[in-house]
GUFINU-695610 format. One line per 10 residues: number of its first residue (from 1); their letters; for each residue x, y, z of N, C-alpha, C, O, CB. Coordinates in pm, 1 decimal. Each point is the difference from the previous one (the first is absolute). Glycine has a CB too. Layout:
% residues N
NUM) a) X Y Z X Y Z X Y Z X Y Z X Y Z ~ ... $
% end
This chain:
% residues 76
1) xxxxxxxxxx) 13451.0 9181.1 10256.6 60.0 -110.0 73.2 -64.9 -8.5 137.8 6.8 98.2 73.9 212.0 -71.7 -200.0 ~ -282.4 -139.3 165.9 -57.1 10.9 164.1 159.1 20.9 112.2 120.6 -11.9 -21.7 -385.2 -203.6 -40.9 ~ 198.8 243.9 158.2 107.9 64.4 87.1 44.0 -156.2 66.4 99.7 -8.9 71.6 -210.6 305.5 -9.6 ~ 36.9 -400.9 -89.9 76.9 -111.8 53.9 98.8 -80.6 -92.2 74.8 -93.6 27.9 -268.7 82.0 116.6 ~ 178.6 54.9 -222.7 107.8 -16.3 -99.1 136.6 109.8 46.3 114.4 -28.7 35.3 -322.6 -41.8 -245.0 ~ 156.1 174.2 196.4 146.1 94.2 -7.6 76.7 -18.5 178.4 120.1 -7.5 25.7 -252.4 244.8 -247.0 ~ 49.0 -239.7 291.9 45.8 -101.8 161.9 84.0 -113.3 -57.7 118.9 1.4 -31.7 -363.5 20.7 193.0 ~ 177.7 -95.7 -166.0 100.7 -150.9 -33.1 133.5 38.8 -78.4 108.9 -31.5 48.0 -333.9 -134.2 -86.1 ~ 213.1 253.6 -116.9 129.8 10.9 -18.6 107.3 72.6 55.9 117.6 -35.1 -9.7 -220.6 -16.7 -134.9 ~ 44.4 199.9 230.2 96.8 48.3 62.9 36.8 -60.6 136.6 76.2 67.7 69.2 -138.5 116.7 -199.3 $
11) xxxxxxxxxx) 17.3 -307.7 181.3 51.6 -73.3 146.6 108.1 -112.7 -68.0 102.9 -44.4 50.9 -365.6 63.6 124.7 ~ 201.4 -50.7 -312.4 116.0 -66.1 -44.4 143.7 40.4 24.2 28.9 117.6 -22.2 -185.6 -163.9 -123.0 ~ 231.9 -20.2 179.4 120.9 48.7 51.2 124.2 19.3 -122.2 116.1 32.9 24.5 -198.4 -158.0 214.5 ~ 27.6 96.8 -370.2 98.0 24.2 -100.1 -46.2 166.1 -10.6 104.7 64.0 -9.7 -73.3 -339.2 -132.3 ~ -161.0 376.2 140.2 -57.0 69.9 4.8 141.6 157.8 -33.1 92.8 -18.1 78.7 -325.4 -178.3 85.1 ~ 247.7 274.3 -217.9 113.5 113.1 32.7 -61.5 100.1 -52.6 -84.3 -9.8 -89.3 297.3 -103.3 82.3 ~ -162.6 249.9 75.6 -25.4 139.5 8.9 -63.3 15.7 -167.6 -84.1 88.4 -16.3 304.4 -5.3 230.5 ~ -193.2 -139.7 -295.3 -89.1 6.9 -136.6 -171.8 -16.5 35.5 -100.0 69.4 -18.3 325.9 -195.1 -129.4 ~ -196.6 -3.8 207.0 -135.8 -12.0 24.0 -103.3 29.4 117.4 -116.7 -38.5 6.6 211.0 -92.0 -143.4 ~ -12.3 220.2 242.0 -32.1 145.4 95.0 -62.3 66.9 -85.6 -122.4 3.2 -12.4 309.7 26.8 157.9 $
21) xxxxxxxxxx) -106.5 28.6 -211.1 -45.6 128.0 -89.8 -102.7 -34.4 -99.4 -76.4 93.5 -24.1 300.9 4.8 40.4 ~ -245.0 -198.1 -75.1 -137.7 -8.7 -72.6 -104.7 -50.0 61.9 -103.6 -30.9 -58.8 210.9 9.0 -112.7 ~ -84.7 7.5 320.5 -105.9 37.1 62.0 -47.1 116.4 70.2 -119.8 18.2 21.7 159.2 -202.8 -33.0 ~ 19.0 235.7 34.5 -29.0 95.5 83.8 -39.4 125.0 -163.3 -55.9 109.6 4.1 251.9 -201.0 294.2 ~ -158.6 41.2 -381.7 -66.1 90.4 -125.1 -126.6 -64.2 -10.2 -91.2 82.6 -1.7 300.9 -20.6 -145.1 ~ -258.3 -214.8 137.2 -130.3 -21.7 -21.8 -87.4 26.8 158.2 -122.8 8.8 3.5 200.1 -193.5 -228.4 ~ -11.0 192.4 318.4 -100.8 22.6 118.5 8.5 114.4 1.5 -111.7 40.2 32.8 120.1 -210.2 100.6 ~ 65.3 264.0 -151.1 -20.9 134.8 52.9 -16.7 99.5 -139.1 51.0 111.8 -8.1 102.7 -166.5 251.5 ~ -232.2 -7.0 -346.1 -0.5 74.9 -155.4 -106.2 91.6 49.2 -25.9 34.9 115.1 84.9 -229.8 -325.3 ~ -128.9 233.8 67.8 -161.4 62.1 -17.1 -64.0 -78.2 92.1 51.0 -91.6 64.5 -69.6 154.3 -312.9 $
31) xxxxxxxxxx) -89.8 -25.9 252.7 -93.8 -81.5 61.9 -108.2 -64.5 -78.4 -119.5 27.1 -11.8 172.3 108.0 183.8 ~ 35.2 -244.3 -231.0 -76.5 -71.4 -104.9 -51.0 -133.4 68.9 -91.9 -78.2 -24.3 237.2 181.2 -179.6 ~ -67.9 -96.9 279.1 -40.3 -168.3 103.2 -125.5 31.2 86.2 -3.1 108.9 57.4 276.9 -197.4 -1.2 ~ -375.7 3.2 -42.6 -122.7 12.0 48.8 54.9 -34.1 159.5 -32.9 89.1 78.3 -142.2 -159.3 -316.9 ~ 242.8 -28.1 293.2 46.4 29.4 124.4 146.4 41.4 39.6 77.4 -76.4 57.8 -253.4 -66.3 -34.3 ~ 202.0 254.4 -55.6 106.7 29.2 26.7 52.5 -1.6 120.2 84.6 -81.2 37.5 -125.6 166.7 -197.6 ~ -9.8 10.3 230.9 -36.1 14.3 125.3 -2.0 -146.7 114.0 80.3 -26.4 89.5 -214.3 238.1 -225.0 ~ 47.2 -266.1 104.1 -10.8 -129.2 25.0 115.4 -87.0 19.9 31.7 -59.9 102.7 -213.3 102.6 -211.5 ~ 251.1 -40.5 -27.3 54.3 -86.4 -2.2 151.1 31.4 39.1 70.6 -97.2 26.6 -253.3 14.1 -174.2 ~ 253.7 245.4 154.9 114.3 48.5 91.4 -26.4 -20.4 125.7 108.1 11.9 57.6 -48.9 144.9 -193.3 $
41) xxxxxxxxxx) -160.9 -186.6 230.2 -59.1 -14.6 114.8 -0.3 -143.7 37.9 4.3 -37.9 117.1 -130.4 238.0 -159.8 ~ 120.4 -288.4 -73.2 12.7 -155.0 10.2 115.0 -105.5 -8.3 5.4 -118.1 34.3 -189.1 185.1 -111.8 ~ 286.1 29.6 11.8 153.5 9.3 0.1 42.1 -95.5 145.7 -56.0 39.9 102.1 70.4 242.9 -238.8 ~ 87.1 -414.8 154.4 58.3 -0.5 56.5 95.7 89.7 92.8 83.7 67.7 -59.8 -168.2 -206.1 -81.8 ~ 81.7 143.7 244.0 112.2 78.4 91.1 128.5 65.8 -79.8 17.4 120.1 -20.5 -80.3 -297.3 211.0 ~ 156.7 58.1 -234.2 71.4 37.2 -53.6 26.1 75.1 -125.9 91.4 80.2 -19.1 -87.2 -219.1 157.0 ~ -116.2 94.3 -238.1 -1.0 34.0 -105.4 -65.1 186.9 16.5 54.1 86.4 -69.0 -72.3 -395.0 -28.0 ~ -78.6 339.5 177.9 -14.8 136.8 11.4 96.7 33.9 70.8 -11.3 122.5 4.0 -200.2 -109.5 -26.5 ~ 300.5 -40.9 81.8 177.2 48.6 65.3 77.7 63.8 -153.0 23.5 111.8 -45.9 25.0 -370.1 274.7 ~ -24.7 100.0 -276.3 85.5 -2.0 -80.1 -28.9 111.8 -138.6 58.6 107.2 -14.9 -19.3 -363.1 127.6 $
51) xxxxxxxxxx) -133.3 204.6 -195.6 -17.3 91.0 -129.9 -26.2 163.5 46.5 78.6 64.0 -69.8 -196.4 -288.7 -73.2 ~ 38.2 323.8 234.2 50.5 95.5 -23.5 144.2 33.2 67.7 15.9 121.0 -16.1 -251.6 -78.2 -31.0 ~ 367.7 -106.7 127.9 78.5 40.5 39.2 102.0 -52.2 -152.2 114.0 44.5 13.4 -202.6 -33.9 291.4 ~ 76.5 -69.0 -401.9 37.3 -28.3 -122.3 -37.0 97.5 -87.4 82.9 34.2 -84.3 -88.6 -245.9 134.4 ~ -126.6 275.8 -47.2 -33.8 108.1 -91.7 82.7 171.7 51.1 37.8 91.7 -72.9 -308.4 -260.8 28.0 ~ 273.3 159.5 155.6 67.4 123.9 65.8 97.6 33.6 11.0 34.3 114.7 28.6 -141.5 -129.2 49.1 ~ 206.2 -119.3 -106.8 172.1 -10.1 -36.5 9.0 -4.1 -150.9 84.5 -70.2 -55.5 -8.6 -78.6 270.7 ~ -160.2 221.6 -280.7 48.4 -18.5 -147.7 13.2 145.5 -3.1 -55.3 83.1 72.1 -63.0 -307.4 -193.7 ~ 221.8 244.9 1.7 16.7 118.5 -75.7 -52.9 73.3 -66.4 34.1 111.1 -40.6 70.4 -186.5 56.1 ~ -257.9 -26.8 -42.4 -70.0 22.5 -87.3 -132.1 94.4 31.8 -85.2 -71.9 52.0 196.6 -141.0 -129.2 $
61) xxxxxxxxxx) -148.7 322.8 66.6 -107.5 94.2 62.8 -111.5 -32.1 -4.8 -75.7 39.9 88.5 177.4 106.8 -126.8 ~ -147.6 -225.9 -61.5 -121.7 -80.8 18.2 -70.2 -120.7 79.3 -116.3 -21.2 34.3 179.9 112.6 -198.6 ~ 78.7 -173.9 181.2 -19.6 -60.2 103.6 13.9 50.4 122.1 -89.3 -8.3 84.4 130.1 -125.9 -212.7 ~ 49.7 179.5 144.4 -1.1 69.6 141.6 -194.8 105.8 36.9 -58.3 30.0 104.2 430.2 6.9 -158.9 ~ -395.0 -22.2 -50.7 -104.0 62.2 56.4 -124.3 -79.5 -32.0 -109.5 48.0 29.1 227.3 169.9 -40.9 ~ -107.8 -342.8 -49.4 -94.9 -146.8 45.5 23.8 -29.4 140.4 -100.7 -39.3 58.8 122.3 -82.8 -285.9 ~ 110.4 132.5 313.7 -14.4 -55.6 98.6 -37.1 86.0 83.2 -35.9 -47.5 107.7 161.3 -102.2 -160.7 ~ -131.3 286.7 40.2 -80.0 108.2 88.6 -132.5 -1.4 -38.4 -42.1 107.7 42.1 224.2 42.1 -16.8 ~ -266.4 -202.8 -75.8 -154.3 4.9 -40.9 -20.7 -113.4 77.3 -85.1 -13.4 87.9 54.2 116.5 -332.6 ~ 152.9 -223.3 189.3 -123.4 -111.1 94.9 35.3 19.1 154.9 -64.6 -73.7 74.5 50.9 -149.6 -268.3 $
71) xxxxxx) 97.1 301.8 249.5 -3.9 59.0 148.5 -130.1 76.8 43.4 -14.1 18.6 120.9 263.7 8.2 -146.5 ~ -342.0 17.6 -56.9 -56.9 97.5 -5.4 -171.8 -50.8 -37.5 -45.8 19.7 -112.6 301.1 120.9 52.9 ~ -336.6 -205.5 168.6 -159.7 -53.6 -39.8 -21.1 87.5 -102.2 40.0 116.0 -9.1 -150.4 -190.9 232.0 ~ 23.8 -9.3 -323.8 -78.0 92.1 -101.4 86.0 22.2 -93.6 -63.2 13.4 -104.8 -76.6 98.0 247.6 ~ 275.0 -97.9 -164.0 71.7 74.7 -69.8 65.1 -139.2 -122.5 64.0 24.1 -102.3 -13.6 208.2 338.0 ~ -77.0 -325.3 -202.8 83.0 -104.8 -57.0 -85.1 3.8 -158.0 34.7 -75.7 -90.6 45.8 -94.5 351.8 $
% end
């Protein structure tokens, strides 16, 4: 999916914590994306606010430790 796509749908304002979390799983996965890097860096203001403070309030240990990698250059 280009990252101006996944922008547009998460500024959409119908947008909910479902669709936080499947991003911050496709931005912060393997490093299968050729700009990964790039493109967590190209992130709107809010949107690098918002998705890892959404990944770090979950219960879930995997996410929570997606949102500590993409805190972390190199590591995403």
């Amino acid at each position: 999916m280009p990252i101006t796509g996944l922008v547009a749908a998460l500024l959409d304002p119908r947008a909910q914590g479902r669709h936080d979390a499947g991003a911050v799983r496709h931005l912060v996965g393997w490093r299968s994306r050729p700009h990964q890097e790039r493109d967590l860096a190209g992130l709107p203001e809010p949107l690098r606010a918002r998705l890892p403070a959404h990944a770090r309030r979950s219960s879930d240990p995997d996410k929570r430790g997606r949102a500590e990698r993409w805190s972390v250059p190199g590591r995403g």
